[in-house]
VOLO-932792 format. One record per atom (N, C-alpha, C): chain; y, x, z; residue in three letters. Coordinates in Angstrom, 2 decimals. Layout:
BEGIN
[atom 'A', [Y, X, Z], 'ALA']
...
END
This chain:
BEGIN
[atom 'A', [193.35, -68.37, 27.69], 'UNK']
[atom 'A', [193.03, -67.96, 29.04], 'UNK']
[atom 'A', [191.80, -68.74, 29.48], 'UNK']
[atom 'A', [190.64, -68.47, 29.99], 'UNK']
[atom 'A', [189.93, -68.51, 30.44], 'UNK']
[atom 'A', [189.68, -69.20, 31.64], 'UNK']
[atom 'A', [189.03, -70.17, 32.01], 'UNK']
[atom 'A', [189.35, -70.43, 33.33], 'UNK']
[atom 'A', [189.04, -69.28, 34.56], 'UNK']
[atom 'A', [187.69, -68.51, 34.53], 'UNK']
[atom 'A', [187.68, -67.97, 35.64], 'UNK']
[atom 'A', [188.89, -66.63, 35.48], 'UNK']
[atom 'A', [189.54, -66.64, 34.19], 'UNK']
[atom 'A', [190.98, -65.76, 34.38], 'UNK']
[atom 'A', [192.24, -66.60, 34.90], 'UNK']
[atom 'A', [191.91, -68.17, 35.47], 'UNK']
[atom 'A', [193.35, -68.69, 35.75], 'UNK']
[atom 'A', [193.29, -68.37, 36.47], 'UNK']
[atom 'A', [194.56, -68.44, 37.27], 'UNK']
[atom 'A', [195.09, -68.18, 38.88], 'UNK']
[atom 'A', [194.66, -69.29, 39.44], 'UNK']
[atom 'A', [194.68, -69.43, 40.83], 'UNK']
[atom 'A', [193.85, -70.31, 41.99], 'UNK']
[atom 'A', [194.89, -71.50, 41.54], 'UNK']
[atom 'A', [196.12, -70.86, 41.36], 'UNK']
[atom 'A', [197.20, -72.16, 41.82], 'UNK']
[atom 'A', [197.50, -72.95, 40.81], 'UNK']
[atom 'A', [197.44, -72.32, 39.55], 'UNK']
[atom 'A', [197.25, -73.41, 38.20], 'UNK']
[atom 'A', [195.94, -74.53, 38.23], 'UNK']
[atom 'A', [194.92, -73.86, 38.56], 'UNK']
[atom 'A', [193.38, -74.78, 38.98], 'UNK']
[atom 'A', [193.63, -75.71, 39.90], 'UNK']
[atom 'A', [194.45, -75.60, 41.01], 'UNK']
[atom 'A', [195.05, -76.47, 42.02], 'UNK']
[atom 'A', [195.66, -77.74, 42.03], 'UNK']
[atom 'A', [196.76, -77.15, 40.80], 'UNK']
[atom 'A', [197.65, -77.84, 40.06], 'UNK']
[atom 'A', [197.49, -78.62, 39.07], 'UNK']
[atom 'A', [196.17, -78.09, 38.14], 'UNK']
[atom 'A', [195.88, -79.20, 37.53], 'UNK']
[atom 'A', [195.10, -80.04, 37.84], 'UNK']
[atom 'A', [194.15, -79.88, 38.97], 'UNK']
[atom 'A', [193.36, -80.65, 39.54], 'UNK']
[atom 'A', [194.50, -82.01, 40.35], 'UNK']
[atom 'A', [195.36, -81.31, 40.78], 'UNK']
[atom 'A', [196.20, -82.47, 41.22], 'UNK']
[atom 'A', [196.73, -83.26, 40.18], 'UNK']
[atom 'A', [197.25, -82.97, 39.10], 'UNK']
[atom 'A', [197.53, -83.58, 38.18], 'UNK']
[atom 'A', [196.53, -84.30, 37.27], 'UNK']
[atom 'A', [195.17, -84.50, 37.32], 'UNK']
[atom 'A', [194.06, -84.99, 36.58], 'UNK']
[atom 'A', [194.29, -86.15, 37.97], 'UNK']
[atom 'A', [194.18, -85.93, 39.09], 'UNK']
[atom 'A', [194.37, -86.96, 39.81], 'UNK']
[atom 'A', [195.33, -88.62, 39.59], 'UNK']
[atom 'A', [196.71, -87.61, 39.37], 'UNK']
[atom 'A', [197.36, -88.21, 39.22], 'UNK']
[atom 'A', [197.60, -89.26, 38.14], 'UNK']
[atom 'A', [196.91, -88.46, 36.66], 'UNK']
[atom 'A', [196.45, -88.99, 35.23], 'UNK']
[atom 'A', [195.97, -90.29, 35.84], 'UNK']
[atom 'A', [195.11, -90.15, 36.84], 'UNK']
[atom 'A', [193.73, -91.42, 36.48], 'UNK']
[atom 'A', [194.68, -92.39, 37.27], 'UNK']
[atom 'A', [195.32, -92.05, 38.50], 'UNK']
[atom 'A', [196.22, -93.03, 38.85], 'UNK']
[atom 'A', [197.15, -93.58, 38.10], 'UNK']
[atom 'A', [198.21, -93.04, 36.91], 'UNK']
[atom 'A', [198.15, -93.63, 36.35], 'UNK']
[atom 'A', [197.70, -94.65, 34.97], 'UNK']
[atom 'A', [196.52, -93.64, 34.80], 'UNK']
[atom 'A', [196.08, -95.01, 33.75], 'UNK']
[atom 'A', [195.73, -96.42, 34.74], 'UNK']
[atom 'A', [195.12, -96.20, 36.33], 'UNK']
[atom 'A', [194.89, -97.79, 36.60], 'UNK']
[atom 'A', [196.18, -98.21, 36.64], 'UNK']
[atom 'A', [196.89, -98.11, 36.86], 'UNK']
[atom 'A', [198.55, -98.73, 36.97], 'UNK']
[atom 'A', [198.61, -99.07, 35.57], 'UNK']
[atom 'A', [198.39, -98.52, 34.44], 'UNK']
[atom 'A', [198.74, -98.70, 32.91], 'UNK']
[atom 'A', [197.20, -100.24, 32.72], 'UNK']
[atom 'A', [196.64, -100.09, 33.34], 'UNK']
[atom 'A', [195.44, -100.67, 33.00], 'UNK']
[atom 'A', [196.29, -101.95, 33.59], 'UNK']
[atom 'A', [196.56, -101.80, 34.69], 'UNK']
[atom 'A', [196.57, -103.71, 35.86], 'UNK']
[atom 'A', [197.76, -103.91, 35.03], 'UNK']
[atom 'A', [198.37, -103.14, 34.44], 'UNK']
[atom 'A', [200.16, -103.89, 34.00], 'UNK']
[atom 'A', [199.73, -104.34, 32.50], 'UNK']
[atom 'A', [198.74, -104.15, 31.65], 'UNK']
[atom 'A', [198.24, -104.72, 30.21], 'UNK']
[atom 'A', [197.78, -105.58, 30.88], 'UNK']
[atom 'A', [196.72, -105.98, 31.39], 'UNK']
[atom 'A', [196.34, -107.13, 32.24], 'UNK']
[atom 'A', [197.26, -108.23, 32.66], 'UNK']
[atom 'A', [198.34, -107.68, 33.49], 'UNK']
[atom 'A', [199.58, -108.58, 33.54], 'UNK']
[atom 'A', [200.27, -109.29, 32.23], 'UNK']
[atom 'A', [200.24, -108.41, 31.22], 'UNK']
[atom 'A', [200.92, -108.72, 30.36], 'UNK']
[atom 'A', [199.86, -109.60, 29.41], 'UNK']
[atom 'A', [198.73, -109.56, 29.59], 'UNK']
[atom 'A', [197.51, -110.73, 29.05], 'UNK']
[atom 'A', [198.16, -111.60, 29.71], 'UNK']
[atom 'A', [198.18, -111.61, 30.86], 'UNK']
[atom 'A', [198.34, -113.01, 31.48], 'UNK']
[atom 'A', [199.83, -113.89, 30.85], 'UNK']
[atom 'A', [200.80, -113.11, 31.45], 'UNK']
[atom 'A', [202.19, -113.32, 30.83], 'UNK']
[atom 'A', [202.26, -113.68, 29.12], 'UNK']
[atom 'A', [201.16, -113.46, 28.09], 'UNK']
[atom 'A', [200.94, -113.91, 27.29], 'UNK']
[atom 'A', [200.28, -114.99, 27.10], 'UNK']
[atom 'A', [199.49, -115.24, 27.75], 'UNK']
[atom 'A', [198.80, -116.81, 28.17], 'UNK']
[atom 'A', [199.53, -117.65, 27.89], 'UNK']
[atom 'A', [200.68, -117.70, 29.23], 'UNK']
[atom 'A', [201.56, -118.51, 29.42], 'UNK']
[atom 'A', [202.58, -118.73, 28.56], 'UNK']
[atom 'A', [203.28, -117.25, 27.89], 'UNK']
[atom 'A', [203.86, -117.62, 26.89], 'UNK']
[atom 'A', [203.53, -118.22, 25.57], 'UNK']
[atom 'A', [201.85, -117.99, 25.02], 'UNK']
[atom 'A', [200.85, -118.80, 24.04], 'UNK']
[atom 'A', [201.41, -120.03, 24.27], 'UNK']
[atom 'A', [200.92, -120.68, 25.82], 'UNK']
[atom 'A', [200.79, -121.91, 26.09], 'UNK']
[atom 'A', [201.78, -122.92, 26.31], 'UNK']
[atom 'A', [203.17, -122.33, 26.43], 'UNK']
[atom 'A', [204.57, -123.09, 26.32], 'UNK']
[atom 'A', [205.23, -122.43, 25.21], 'UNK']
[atom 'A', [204.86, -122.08, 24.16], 'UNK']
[atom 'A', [205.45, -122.07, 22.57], 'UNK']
[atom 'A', [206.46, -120.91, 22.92], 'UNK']
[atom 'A', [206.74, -119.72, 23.66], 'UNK']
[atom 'A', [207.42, -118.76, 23.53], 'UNK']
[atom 'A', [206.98, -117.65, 22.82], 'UNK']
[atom 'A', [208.07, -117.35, 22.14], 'UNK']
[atom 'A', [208.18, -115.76, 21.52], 'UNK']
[atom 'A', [207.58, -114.76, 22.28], 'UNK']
[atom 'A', [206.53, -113.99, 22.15], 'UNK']
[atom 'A', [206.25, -112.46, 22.51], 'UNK']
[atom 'A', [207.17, -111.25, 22.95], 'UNK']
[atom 'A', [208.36, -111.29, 22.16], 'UNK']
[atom 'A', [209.69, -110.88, 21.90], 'UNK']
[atom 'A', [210.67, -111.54, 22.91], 'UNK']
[atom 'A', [211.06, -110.20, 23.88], 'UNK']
[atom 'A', [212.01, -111.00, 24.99], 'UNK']
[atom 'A', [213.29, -109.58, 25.12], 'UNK']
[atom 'A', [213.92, -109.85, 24.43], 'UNK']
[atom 'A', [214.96, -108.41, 24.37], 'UNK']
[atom 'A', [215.60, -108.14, 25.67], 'UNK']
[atom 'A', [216.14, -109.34, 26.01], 'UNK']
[atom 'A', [217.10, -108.83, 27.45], 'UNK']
[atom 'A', [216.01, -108.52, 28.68], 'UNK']
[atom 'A', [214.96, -109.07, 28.30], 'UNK']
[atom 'A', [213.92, -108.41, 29.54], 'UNK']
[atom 'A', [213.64, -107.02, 28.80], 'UNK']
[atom 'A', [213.03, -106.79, 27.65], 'UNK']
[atom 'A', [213.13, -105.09, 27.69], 'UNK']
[atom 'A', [214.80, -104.40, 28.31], 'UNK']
[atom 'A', [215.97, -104.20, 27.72], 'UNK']
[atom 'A', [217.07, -104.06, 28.16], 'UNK']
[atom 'A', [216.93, -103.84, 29.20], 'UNK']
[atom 'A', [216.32, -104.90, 30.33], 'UNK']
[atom 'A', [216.67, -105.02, 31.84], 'UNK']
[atom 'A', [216.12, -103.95, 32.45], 'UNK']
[atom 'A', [214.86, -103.56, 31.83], 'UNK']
[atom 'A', [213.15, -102.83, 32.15], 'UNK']
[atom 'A', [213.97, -101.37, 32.06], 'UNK']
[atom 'A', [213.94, -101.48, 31.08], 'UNK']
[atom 'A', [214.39, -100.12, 30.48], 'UNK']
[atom 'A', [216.03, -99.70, 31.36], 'UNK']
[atom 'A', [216.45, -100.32, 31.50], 'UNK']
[atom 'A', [218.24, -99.80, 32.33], 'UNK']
[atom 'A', [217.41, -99.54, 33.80], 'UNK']
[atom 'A', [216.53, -100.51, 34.66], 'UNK']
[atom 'A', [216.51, -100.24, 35.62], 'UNK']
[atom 'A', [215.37, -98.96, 35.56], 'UNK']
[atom 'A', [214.38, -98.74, 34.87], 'UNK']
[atom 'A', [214.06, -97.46, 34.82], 'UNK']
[atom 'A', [214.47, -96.29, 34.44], 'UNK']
[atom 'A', [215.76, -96.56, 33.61], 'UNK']
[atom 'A', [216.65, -95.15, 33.85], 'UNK']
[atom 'A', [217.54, -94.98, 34.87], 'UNK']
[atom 'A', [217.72, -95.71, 35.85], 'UNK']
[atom 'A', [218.35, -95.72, 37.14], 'UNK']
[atom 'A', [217.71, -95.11, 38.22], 'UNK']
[atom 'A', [216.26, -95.68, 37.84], 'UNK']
[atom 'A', [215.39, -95.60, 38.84], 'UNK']
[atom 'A', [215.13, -93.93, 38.35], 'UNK']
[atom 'A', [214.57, -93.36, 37.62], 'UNK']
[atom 'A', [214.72, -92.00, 37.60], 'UNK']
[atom 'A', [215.74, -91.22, 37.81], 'UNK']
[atom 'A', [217.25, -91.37, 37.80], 'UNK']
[atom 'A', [217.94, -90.33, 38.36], 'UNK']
[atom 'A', [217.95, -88.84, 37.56], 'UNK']
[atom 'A', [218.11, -89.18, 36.09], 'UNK']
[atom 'A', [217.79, -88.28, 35.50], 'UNK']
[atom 'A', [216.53, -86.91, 35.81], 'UNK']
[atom 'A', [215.76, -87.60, 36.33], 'UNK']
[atom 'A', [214.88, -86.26, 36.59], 'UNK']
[atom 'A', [214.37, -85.94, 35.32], 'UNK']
[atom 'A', [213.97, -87.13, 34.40], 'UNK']
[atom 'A', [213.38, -86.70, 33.36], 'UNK']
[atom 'A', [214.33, -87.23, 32.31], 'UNK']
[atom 'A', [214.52, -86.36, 31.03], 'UNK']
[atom 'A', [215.04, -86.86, 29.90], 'UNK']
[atom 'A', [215.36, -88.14, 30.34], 'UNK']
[atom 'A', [216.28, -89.24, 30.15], 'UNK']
[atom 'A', [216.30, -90.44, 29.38], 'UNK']
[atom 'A', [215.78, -91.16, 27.82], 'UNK']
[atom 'A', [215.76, -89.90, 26.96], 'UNK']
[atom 'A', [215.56, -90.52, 25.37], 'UNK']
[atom 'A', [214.07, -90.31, 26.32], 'UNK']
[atom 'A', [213.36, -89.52, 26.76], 'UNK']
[atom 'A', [212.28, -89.18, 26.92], 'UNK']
[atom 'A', [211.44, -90.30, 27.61], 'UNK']
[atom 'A', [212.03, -90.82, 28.04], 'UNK']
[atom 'A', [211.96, -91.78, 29.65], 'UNK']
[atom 'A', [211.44, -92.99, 28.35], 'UNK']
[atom 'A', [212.58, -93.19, 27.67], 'UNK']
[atom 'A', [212.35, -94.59, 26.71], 'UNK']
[atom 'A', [211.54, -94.30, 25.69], 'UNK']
[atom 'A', [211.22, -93.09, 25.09], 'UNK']
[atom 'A', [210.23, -93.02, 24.75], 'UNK']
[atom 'A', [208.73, -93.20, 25.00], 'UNK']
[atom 'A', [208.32, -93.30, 25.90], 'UNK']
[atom 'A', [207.47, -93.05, 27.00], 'UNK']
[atom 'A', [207.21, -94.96, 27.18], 'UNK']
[atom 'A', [208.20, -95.58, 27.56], 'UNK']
[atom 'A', [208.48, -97.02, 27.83], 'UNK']
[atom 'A', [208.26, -97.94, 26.67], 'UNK']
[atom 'A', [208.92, -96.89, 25.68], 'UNK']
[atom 'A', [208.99, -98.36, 24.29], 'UNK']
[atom 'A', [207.16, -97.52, 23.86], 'UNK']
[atom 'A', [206.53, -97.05, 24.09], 'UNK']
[atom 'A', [204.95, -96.88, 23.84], 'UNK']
[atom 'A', [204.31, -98.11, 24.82], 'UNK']
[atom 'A', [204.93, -98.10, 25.92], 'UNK']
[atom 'A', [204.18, -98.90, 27.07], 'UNK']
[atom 'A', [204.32, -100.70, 26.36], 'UNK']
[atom 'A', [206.01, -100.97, 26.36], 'UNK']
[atom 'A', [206.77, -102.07, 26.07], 'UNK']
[atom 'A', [205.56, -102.38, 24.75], 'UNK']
[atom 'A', [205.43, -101.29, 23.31], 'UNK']
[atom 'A', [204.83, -101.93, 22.38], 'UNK']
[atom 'A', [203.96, -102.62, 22.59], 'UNK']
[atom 'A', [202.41, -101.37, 23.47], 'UNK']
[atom 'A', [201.79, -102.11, 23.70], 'UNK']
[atom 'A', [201.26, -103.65, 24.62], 'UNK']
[atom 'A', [202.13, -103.25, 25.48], 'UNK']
[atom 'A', [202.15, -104.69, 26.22], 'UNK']
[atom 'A', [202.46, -105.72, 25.38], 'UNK']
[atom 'A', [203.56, -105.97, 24.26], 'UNK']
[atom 'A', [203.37, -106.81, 23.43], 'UNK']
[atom 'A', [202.87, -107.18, 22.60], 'UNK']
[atom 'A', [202.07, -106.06, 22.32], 'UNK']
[atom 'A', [200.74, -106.27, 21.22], 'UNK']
[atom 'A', [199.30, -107.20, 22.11], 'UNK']
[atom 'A', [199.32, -106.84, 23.26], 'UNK']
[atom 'A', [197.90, -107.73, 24.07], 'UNK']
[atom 'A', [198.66, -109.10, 24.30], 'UNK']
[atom 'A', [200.07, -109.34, 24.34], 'UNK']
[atom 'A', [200.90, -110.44, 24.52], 'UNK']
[atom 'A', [200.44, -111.29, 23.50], 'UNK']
[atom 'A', [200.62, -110.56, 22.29], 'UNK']
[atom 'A', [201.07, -111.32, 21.21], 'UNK']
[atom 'A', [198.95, -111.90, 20.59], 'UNK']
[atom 'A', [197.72, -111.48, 21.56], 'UNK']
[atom 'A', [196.92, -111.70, 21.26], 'UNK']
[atom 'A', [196.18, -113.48, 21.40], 'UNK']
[atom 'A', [195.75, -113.60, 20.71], 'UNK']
[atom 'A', [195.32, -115.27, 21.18], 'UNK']
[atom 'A', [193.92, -115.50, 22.42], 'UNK']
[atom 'A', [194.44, -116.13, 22.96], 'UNK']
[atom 'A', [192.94, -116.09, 24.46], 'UNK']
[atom 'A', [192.40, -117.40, 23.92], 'UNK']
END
């Protein structure tokens, strides 16, 4: 389909949703950032990268916090991509 064959309201719709994309990549952006930092600190007092009951915690209260709107396997799918990478910039040396 063509764009000047979409309907007004799909063009609408995805324009709102490209919005929304960029909002969240800065949210995905400041929370790797966080997690630089939170790696700092863990570098700098000899802790593990690896914190299970804080994923556990992350992950239960974000399937709460959704209310099944979306999948759950889907939800943690989605999370353990985020969770990896945050521990991969964790696990980097500053």
């Amino acid at each position: 389909m063509s764009k000047k064959n979409t309907p007004k309201a799909i063009i609408d719709a995805r324009t709102k949703i490209n919005k929304i994309d960029v909002g969240i990549l800065d949210l995905l952006k400041k929370r790797i950032r966080l997690a630089q930092e939170i790696g700092q600190h863990k570098n700098a007092h000899g802790l593990d990268v690896n914190d299970v009951s804080r994923e556990r915690e992350l992950l239960r209260m974000l399937i709460e916090a959704n209310g099944g709107d979306i999948p759950d396997e889907k939800l943690l799918e989605i999370w353990g991509k985020i969770i990896e990478l945050s521990k991969t910039v964790q696990d980097q040396k500053h």
